[in-house]
C-alpha positions in Angstrom: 43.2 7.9 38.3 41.2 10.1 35.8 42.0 8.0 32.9 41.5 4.6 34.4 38.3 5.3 35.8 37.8 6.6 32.0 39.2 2.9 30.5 36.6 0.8 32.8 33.8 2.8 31.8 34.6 2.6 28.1 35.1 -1.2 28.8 31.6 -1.3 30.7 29.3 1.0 28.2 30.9 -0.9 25.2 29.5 -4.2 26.5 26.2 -2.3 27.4 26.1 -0.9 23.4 27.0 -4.6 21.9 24.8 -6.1 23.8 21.9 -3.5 22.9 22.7 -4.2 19.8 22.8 -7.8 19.9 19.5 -7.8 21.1 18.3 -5.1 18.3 19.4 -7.9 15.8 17.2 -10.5 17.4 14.5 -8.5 17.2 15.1 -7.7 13.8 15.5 -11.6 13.4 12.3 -12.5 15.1 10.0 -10.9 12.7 8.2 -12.6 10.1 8.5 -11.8 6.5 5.3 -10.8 5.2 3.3 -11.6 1.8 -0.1 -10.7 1.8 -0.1 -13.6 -1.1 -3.8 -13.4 -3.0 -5.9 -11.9 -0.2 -7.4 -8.6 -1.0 -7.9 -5.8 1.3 -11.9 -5.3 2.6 -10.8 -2.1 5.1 -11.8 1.1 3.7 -8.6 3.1 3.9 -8.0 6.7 4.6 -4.0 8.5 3.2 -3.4 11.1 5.0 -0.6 13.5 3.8 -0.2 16.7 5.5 1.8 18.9 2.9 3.4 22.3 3.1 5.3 23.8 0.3 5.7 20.4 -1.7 5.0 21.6 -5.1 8.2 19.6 -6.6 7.5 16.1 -4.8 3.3 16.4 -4.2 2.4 15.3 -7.9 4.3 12.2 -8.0 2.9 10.7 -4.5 -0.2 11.3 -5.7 0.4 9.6 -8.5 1.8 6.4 -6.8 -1.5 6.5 -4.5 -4.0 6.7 -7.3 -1.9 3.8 -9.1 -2.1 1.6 -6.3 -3.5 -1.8 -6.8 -6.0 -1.2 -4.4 -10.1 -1.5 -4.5 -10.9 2.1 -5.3 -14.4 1.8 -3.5 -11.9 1.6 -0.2 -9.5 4.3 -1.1 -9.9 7.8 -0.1 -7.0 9.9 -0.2 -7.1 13.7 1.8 -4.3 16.1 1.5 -4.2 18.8 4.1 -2.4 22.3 2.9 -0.4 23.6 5.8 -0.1 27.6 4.9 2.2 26.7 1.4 3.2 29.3 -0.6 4.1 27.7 -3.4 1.7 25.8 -5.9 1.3 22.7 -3.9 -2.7 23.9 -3.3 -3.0 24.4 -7.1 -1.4 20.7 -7.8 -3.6 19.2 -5.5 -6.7 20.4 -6.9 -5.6 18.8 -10.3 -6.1 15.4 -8.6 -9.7 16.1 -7.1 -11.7 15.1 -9.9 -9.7 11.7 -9.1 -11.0 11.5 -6.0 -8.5 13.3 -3.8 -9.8 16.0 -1.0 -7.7 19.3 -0.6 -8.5 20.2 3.2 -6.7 23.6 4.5 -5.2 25.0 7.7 -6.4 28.5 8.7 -4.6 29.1 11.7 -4.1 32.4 12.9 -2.4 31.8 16.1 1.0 30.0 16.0 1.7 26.4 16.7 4.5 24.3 17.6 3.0 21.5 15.8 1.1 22.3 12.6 1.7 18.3 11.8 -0.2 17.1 14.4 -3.0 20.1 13.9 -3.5 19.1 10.0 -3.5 15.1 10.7 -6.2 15.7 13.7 -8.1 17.7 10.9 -7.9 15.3 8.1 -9.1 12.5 10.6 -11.8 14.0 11.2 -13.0 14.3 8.3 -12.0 10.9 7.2 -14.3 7.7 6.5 -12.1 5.1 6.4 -11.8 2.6 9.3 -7.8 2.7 9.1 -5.8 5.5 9.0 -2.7 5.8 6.4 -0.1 8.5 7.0 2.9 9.4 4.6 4.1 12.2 3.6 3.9 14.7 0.5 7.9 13.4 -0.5 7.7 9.6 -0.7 6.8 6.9 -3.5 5.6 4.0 -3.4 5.1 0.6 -5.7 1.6 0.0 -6.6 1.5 -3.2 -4.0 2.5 -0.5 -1.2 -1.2 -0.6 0.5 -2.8 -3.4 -0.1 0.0 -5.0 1.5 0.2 -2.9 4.1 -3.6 -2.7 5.1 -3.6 -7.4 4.5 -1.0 -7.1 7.6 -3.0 -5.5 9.6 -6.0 -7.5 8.5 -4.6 -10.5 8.9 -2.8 -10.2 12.5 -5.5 -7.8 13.8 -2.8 -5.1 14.8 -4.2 -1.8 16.4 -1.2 0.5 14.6 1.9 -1.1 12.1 5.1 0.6 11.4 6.4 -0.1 8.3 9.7 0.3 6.5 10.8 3.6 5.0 14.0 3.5 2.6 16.1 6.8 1.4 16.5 6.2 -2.3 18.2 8.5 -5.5 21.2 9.0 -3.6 23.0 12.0 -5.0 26.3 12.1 -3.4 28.6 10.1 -0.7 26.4 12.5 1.8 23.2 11.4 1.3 24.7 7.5 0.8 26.3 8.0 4.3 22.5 9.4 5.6 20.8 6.3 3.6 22.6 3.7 5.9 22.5 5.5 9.3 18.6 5.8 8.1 18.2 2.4 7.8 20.0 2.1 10.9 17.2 4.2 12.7 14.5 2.4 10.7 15.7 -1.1 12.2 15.8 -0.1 15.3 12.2 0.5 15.6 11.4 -2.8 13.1 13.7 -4.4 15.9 11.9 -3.0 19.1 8.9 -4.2 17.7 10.3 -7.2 17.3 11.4 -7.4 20.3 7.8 -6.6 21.1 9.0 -4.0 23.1 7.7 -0.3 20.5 10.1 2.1 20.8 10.5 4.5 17.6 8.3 4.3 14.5 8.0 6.7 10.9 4.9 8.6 10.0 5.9 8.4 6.3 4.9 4.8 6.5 2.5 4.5 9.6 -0.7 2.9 9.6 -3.5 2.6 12.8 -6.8 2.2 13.7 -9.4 5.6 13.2 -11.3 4.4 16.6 -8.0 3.7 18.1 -6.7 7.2 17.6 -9.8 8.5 19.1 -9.7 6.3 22.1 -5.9 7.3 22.9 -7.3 11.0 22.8 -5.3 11.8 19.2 -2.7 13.8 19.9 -3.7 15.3 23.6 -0.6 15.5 25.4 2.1 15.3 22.7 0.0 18.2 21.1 2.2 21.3 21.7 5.4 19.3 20.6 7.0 20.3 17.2 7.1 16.1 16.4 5.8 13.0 17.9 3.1 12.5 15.8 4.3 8.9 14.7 6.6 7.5 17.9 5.0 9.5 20.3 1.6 8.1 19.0 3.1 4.5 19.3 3.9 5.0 22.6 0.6 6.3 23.5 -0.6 2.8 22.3 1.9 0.9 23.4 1.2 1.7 27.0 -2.5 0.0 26.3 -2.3 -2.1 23.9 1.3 -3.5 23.7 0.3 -6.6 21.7 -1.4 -4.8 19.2 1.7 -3.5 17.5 3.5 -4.4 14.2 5.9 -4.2 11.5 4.8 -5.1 8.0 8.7 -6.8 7.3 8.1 -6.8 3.1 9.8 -5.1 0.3 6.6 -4.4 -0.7 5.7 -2.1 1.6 8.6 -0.5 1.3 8.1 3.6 1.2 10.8 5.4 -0.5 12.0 9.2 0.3 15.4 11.1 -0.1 17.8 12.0 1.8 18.7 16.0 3.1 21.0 17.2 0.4 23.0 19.3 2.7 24.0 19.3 6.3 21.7 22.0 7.6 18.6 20.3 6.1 20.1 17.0 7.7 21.1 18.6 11.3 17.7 20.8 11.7 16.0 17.4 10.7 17.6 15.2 13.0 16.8 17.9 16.2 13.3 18.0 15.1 13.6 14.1 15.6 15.7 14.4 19.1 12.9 17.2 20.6 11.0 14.9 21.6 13.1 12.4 23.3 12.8 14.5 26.6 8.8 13.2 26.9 9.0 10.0 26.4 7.2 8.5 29.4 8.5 5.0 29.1 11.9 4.4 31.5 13.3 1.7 29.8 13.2 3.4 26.3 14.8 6.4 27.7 17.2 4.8 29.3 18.0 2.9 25.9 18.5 5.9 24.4 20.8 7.4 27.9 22.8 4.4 27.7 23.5 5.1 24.0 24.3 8.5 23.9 26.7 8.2 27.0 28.4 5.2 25.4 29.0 7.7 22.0 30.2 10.5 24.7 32.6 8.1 26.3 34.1 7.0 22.3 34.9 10.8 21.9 36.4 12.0 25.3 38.4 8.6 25.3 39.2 9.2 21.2 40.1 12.8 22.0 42.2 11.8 24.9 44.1 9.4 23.3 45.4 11.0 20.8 46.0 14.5 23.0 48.7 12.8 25.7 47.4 10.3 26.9 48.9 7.3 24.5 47.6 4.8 27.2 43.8 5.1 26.4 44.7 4.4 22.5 44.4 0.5 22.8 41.1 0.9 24.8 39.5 3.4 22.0 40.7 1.4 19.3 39.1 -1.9 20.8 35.7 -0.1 21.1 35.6 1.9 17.7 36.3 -1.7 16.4 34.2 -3.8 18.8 31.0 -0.9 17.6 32.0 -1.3 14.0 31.5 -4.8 14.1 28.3 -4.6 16.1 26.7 -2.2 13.9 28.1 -3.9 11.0 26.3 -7.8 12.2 23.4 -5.4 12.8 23.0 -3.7 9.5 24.1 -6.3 7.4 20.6 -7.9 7.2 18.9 -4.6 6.8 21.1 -3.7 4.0 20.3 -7.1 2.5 16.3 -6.3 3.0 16.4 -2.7 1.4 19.1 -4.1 -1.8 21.5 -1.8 -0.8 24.4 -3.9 0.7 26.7 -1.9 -1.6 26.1 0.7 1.2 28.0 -1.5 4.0 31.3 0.2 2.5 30.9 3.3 4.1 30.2 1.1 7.6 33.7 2.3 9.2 33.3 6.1 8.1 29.4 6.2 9.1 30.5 4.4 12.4 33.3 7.5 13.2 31.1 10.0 12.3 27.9 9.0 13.6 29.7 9.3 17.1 30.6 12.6 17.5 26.9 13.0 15.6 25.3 11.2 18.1 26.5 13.2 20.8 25.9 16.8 19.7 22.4 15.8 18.5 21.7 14.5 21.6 22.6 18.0 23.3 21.4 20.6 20.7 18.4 18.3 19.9 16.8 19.4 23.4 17.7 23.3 23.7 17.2 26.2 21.5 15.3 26.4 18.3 16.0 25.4 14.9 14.4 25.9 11.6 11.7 23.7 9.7 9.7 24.0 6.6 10.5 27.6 6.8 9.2 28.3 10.4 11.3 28.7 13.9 10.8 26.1 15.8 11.1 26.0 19.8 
C-alpha cells in the first residue's frame, strides 16, 4: 500500500514540477531582448558595493566601473568596508582620487546582517536618483550600465533584475555550479516574466533611491543574514507589481565565479535558503514547497527502488527522465543567452545531483548556523 501511494505521488508531483517548469520557460520566453541602441543614460547613478575582505577581487571591479562607458558627471561609485582585515580598505583608497568614496562600518554590537547595514549606509549617503548594487567579486563590460540604467529609463521600472553569469570555470565543480546557477538566475528572469517576481541577485540589481525609502529600506528583513536583493523585490512587488524588470541583454551581463570547494558552495547556498522561511507571498512559497517535495519524493522513490522494492524502478526512472528533459527544454535557451551551451553536457549529472542537493538545502538551509565571510551566522 506504502509503495503505491509512493508511485501516484511521484506520478502527481512530476506533472506539478514539468508543468512549473513549463511555465518558467514561457516566462523566460516572454521577455523582450533588450538594446538600449544609441540612447544615452540622463539618471545620475549611484554603485553600491559593500565589500569585506576582497582585497584579491576589489581592484578589478573597480576597474570595470571606472571603464564604463558611462557620462562620468552621473556616475558616483561608494564602497562601504565591512570590518576587512585584509587590504581591501587600503585598495579602495587608491581609487578615491578617481572619484570613488570609501564609507566604513563601525559596529560594535553584532549583526545578522552586516549587508543590509552597509547598503542602508551607503544610501544614505548617495546622490544618485538610482541605486546600483553589485558586489566587490564581479566584472563587467564597459556597456554593463548604461545599458542597464536605458532599461530602466526607457520602461519606467521602479527596481530591474538583471542577469548574473559564473565565468573562469576552474574545474568540472564549478562547471556543474555555473549551470545550476543559471538555472537559479532564469528562474527569477522567468518569474518576471511571468510578471509574477519571485527571486532576484544583488550582484546585478538596480532600483529607485526614493523607492527604497518609500518601502522603509530594509525594515522587516533587517535582522535576516540575506534578503537584501529578493526580499527587497518582494517588498516592492507587493506595491508595485508592474514596476518590475529584467534587462534580458548580454550586455548587462555581470560576471562572478563560482565556490571553488563544497563548503564555500553549501554555506553559500544556506545563506541563500535562510530566508525562504519569510517570504510573505503564498504562492511563491508554495512554488518553492511544491519543488522541494517533488526532489524529496525522486530520492525516497530512487532509494527505494533500488533497496527491494524493484517495482518503483520504472516509476523513478520515468521521472529522473521526464525532469531531465524538462530542465534540459528549460535551460537550453539560457545556456544559448550566456554562450555556454557546451555546459548542457553535464545536464543528466547536474539533474541527479541537484536532487538529493535540493533536498538537504532545503532542510539545513532553515536550522542551525553556518559560516560566512568569516563570521557565524544564525
Amino acid at each position: 500500500m506504502a509503495i503505491q501511494l509512493i508511485s501516484i505521488t511521484v506520478v502527481i508531483f512530476t506533472g506539478v514540477y514539468l508543468l512549473l517548469v513549463g511555465y518558467m520557460r514561457g516566462g523566460w520566453k516572454a521577455l523582450r531582448y533588450f538594446s538600449k541602441g544609441g540612447q544615452t543614460p540622463r539618471t545620475k547613478v549611484s554603485v553600491l558595493i559593500a565589500a569585506r575582505n576582497e582585497e584579491a577581487n576589489i581592484g578589478r571591479t573597480l576597474s570595470d566601473i571606472l571603464a564604463q562607458n558611462y557620462p562620468q558627471e552621473l556616475l558616483e561609485i561608494i564602497v562601504v568596508d565591512d570590518h576587512s582585515t585584509d587590504r581591501t580598505p587600503a585598495i579602495v583608497r587608491s581609487f578615491v582620487a578617481r572619484g570613488v568614496k570609501l564609507l566604513t562600518l563601525n559596529e560594535s554590537e553584532p549583526l545578522n546582517s552586516y549587508k543590509k547595514k552597509a547598503i542602508t549606509l551607503a544610501i544614505a549617503e548617495a546622490t544618485g536618483q538610482l541605486i546600483v548594487t553589485t558586489d566587490a567579486d564581479c566584472r563587467m563590460e564597459n556597456e554593463w550600465l548604461a545599458t542597464v540604467v536605458t532599461c530602466m529609463e526607457r520602461y519606467d521600472y521602479f527596481l530591474l533584475s538583471a542577469p548574473v553569469v559564473y565565468s573562469q570555470q576552474r574545474s568540472f565543480f564549478e562547471e556543474l555550479q555555473t549551470l545550476e546557477f543559471l538555472y537559479l538566475i532564469g528562474l527569477g528572469a522567468a518569474g518576471i516574466g511571468n510578471r509574477y517576481p519571485s527571486t532576484c541577485n544583488g550582484a546585478n540589481l538596480a532600483y529607485r533611491r526614493d523607492v527604497f525609502y518609500e518601502m522603509g529600506g530594509f525594515n522587516g528583513i533587517d535582522h535576516l543574514a540575506s534578503g537584501d536583493d529578493e526580499l527587497f523585490l518582494h517588498k516592492v512587488a507587493a506595491k508595485y507589481p508592474d514596476k518590475i524588470g529584467f534587462c534580458k541583454s548580454t550586455d548587462a551581463i555581470v560576471y562572478t565565479d563560482a565556490k571553488r570547494d563544497l563548503r564555500g558552495f553549501i554555506n553559500q547556498r544556506r545563506r541563500w535558503a535562510s530566508k525562504s522561511t519569510h517570504y510573505k507571498n503564498r504562492g511563491i512559497v508554495a512554488l518553492g514547497v511544491s519543488i522541494w517535495f517533488f526532489n524529496v519524493l525522486l530520492v525516497v522513490s530512487g532509494v527505494a527502488a533500488f533497496t527491494g522494492y524493484p517495482e518503483l524502478q520504472p516509476i523513478f526512472a520515468a521521472a529522473i527522465s521526464l525532469k531531465f528533459l524538462i530542465e534540459f527544454i528549460f535551460l537550453y535557451p539560457l545556456c544559448g543567452f550566456a554562450k555556454r551551451k557546451d555546459l548542457l553536457v553535464y545536464l543528466p549529472v547536474l539533474t541527479v545531483v541537484h536532487t538529493i542537493y535540493m533536498v538537504y538545502i532545503g532542510i539545513a538551509g532553515n536550522m542551525g548556523k553556518y559560516q560566512w565571510k568569516g563570521r557565524r551566522v544564525n
